[in-house]
C-alpha positions, 0 to 999 in steps of 0.5 A: 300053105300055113305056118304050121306046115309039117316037116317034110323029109327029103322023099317026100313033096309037095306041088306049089302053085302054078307059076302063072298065076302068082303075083307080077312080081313073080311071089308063087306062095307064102308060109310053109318051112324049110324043111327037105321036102319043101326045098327040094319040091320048090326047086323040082318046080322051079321056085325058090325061097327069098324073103327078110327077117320080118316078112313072110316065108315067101316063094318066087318064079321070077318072069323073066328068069337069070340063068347062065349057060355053062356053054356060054360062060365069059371070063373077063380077061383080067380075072382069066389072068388071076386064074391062071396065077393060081392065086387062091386055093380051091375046094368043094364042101369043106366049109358049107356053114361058113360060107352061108354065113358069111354070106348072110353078112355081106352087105347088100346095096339098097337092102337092110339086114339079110334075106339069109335068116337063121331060118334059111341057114338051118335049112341049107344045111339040112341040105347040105347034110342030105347032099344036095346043097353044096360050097365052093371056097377059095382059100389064101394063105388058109384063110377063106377069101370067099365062096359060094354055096347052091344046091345042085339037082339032076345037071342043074345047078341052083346058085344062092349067093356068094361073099368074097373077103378078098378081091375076086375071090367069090368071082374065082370060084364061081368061074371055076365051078360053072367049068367043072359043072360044065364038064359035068353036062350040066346044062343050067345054072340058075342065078334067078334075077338079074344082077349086073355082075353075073351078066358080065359072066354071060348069065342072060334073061329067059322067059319063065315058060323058056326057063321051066322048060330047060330046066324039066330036060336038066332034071330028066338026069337019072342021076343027082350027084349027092354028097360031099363033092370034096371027097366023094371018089366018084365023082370024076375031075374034082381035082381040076377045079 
């Protein structure tokens, strides 16, 4: 794939290399953009953009994969506490820009500057715009405490990133959305590497073929839930989050 790739729009797709056959890394592919039909045929393959503001746009297949299963969720019970007190204030969608730009100023141990690019920014919020790419924020005294943003195809659920200005605030509204999403029949949620802080949530290592495999059954749905998941009035228990 080439840097002068064309825009894709959201029917349209591509078909990525194998997974198998990339680097031991887990790098699929490099070039393309970041347009709709790109992102989204990444995702339906189980691939994913991640690269720095000087390196090529480059795609990965991790081997193994991060995932958490909403069945398996574990709240820790100083956090389950902080639930329960009802500390921040939750809500879906209402500050998707925001929330990936704070993301890409959180700091990151061992890592200079942001993996989220301007590029990458854009692009999320094109998704965002067409309903697939959605924000969780956790408000306090109405401010954003903090949030996280993914994109969210068929019952499953690709996680990006988070930020938290405030304590616990990124880890309230991930816990209370892997719930809803539960309750939903989701029956995925990718966190794609390994990080020592989703694993005390529960999130586990598979093998790729393992990952590729729930993941085909979790976009057999019929149904992807597009659009603003604050407002849209059929999408049922949002108010429980």
């Amino acid at each position: 794939m080439s840097d002068d790739f064309p825009y894709l729009t959201e029917q349209e797709r591509i078909s990525f290399p194998n997974p198998g056959v990339g680097t031991p890394e887990g790098i699929v592919a490099s070039g393309a953009n970041l347009s709709p039909g790109v992102l989204l045929s990444a995702y339906e393959q189980g691939i994913f953009p991640w690269f720095s503001e000087d390196d090529p746009l480059l795609w990965w297949s991790p081997d193994p994969r991060f995932v958490l299963f909403p069945s398996e969720l574990h709240v820790p019970r100083r956090l389950a506490r902080r639930l329960r007190a009802g500390e921040y204030q939750l809500s879906f969608d209402t500050s998707f820009a925001e929330v990936i730009q704070r993301c890409s100023e959180v700091p990151r141990p061992g890592q200079e500057g942001t993996w989220i690019t301007t590029e990458m920014v854009d692009g999320y919020i094109k998704l965002h715009e067409l309903g697939y790419a959605h924000s969780v924020e956790a408000w306090r005294s109405g401010e954003l405490a903090g949030g996280l943003y993914g994109v969210s195809l068929g019952r499953a659920f690709f996680g990006e990133s988070m930020f938290a200005a405030q304590a616990d605030a990124s880890k309230v509204a991930f816990v209370s959305v892997v719930r809803y999403l539960a309750a939903l029949g989701f029956e995925l949620v990718d966190c794609q590497v390994y990080t020592g802080h989703l694993d005390r949530f529960g999130a586990r290592e598979i093998s790729r073929v393992e990952f590729l495999s729930v993941l085909a059954k979790a976009l057999s749905s019929d149904v992807t839930l597009r659009g603003n998941w604050g407002q849209e009035d059929w999408l049922p228990l949002r108010s429980s989050i």
